[in-house]
N, C-alpha and C positions, 0 to 999 in steps of 0.2 A: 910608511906604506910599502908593500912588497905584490910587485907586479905575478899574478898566477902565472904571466905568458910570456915571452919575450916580446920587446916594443921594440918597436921599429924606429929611426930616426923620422921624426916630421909626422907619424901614424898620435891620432887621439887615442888619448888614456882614457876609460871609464873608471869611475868609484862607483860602488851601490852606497847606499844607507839603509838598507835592508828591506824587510817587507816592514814598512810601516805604512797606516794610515794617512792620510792627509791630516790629521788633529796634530799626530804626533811630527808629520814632518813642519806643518809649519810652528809650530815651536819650538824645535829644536833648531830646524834651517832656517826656515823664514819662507820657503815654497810650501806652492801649492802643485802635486802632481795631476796632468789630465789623464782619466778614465785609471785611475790608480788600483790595480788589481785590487790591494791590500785596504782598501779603503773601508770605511765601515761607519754605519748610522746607527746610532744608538735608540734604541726606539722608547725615548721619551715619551710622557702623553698616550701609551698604546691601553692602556688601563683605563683610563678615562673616555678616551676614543671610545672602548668596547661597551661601556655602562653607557653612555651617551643614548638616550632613547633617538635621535638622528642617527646612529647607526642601524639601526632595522634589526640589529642581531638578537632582540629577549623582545619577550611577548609584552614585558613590562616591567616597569623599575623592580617591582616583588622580585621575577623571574633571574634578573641579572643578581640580584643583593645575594638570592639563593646559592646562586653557582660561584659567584665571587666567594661564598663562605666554605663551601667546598675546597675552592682552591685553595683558603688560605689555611683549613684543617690541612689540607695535605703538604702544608709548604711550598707550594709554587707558586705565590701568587708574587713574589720578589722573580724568578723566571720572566716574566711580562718585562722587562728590562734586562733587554738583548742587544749584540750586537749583531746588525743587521749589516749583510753585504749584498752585491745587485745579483749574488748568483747564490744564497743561502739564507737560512734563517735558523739560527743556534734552537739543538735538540730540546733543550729546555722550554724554550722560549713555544715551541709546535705542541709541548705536552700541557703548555700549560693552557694554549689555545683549544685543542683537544677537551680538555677537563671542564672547560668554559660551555663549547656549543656540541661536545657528543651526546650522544642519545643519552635515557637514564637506563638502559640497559648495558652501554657501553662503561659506565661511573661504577656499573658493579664491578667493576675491576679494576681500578683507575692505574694501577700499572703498568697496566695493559698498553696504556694511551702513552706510554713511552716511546712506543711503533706506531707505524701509520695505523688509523681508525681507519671505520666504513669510508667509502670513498664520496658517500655522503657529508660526512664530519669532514673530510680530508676537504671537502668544497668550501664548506661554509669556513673552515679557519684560510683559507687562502683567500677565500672573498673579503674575508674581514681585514687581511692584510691589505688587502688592493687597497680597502676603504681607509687605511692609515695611511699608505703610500701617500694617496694623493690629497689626503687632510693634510699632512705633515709638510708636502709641498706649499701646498695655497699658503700656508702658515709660513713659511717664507718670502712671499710674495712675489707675482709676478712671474714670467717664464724664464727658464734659464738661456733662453740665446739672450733676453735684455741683458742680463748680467752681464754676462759675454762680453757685450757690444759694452757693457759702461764703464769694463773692468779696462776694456782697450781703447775708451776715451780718458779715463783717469791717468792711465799709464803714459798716454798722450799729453798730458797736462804735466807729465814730470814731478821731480820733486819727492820730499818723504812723505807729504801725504798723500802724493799721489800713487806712491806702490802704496805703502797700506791702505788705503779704501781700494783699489785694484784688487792686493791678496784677497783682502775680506771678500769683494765680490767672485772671485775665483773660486773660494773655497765656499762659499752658498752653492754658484753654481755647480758644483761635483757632487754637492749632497742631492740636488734635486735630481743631476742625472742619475746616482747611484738608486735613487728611490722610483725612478722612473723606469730603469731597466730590470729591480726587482719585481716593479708590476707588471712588467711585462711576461718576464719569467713565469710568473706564476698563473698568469693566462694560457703562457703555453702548454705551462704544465696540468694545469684542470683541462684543456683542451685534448691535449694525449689524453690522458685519465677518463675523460668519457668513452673515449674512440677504443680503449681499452680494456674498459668495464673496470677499472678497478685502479685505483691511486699509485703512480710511479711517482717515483723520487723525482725532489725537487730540484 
């Protein structure tokens, strides 16, 4: 290892390990980082979530199989399988939500939808997100301070199982927070976008 700066006697050293995820640090290191810039949710299940007539998104199974077939003529319907961070959501991943709930006036040019849509479309695919956020949560169970609090009673309890069941809960927890601050985001962001008339960046 080679210090960027001069070290001082008795001054701490830092290493990084780079911009990884939490998937990728605890596998390689065996941590889990809190509110890890770099962190990322893969958004499993968002495909199913959206067909799901408890979603509210299609007038009806017909409605959703229609637009699904769309997507998958155009090749995006693998897009629906993103990496999701609490402060973005991958270009691919918004055109394919786009091509899903935009107008049919908007589908006459589905390239188009590679930019922000009507600020209409641009509502309904953030709503649809929110509605993943927090399926994907409940799907983990429970709120994330519990974990918290069971990661720091395990850790209490000592021992090798008692950090791995700790990581394991640590690293649930950061997923629900990363999911819980993209929903938030994206309230903020439809919030501006009304007051503005017209869909800003997320």
């Amino acid at each position: 290892l080679t210090a960027n700066a001069p070290l001082t006697r008795g001054t701490q050293a830092f290493i990084s390990y780079g911009d990884k995820s939490n998937d990728e640090l605890l596998q390689l290191f065996g941590f889990v980082e809190e509110s890890n810039p770099h962190d990322v949710f893969l958004s499993i299940g968002l495909a199913e979530y959206l067909q799901a007539p408890s979603s509210g998104l299609f007038m009806s199974p017909e409605a959703a199989a229609s637009r699904f077939a769309v997507l998958e003529s155009l090749g995006l319907d693998s897009q629906l399988l993103g990496e999701l961070s609490a402060s973005s959501v991958p270009p691919g991943t918004m055109q394919a939500l786009r091509v899903l709930l935009g107008t049919a006036e908007e589908l006459q040019d589905p390239k188009r939808l590679a930019e922000r849509a009507s600020l209409q479309t641009e509502e309904r695919a953030w709503a649809a997100l929110r509605g993943y956020c927090k399926m994907a949560r409940a799907a983990m169970g429970g709120p994330r301070k519990a974990d918290e609090q069971a990661a720091k009673a395990a850790r209490r309890n000592g021992g090798y199982k008692g950090a791995r069941q700790a990581l394991a809960l640590e690293f649930r927890s950061e997923k629900k927070r990363l999911l819980s601050e993209l929903e938030s985001r994206l309230t903020l962001v439809a919030g501006r976008s009304r007051k503005a008339g017209k869909p800003v960046k997320l």
